[in-house]
C-alpha positions as CSV (number, residue, x, y, z in Angstrom):
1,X,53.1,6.0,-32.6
2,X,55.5,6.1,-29.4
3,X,57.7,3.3,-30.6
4,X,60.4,6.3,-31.2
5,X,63.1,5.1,-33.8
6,X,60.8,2.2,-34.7
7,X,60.1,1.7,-38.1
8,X,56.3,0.4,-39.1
9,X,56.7,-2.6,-41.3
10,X,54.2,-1.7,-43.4
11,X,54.2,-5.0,-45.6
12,X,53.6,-6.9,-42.5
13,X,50.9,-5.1,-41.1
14,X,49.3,-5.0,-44.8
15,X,49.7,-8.8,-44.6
16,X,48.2,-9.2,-41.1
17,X,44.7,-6.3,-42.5
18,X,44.5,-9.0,-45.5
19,X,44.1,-12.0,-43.6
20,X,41.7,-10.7,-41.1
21,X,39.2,-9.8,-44.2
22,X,39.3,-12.6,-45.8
23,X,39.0,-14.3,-42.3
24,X,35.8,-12.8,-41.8
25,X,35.1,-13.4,-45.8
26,X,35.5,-17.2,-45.5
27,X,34.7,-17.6,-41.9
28,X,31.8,-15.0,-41.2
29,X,30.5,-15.0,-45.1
30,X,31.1,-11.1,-45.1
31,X,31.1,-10.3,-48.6
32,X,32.1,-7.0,-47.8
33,X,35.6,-8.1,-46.3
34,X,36.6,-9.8,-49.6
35,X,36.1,-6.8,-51.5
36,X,37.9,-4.9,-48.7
37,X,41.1,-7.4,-48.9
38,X,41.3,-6.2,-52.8
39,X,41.6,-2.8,-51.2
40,X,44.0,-3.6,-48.7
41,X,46.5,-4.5,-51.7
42,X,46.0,-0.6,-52.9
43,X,46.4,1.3,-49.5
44,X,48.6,3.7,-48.5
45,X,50.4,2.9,-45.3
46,X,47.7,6.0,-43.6
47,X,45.1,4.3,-45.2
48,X,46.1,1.2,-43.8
49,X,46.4,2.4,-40.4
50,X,43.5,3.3,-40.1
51,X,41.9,0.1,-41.1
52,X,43.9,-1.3,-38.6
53,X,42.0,0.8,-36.2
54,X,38.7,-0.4,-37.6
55,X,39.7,-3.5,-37.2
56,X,41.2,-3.1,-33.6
57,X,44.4,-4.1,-34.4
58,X,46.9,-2.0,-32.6
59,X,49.6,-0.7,-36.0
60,X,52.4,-0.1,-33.3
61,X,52.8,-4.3,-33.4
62,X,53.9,-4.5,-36.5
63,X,57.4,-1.7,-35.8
64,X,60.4,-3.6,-36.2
């Protein structure tokens, strides 16, 4: 991250991961997704970064 002295708000970006899977969940039909969502809840803040990757969201939005 190059957002130096930024903090990640981890809450935010875990809010942001939950409502893309479900998105695809109830949008797309991807079962997969809500499963994934339930996971989301569990994640550590790496773990979630790097779904954020998967997902193509860029994490360094979500620094306050």
């Amino acid at each position: 991250m190059d957002n130096k002295g930024e903090k990640l708000d981890i809450e935010k970006l875990r809010e942001a991961l939950k409502a893309e899977a479900q998105g695809a969940y109830f949008v797309g039909g991807y079962g997969g997704a809500l499963v994934e969502s339930f996971d989301i809840d569990d994640a550590s803040p790496e773990e979630l970064i790097s779904i954020a990757t998967r997902y193509g969201i860029d994490s360094e939005d979500y620094c306050e």
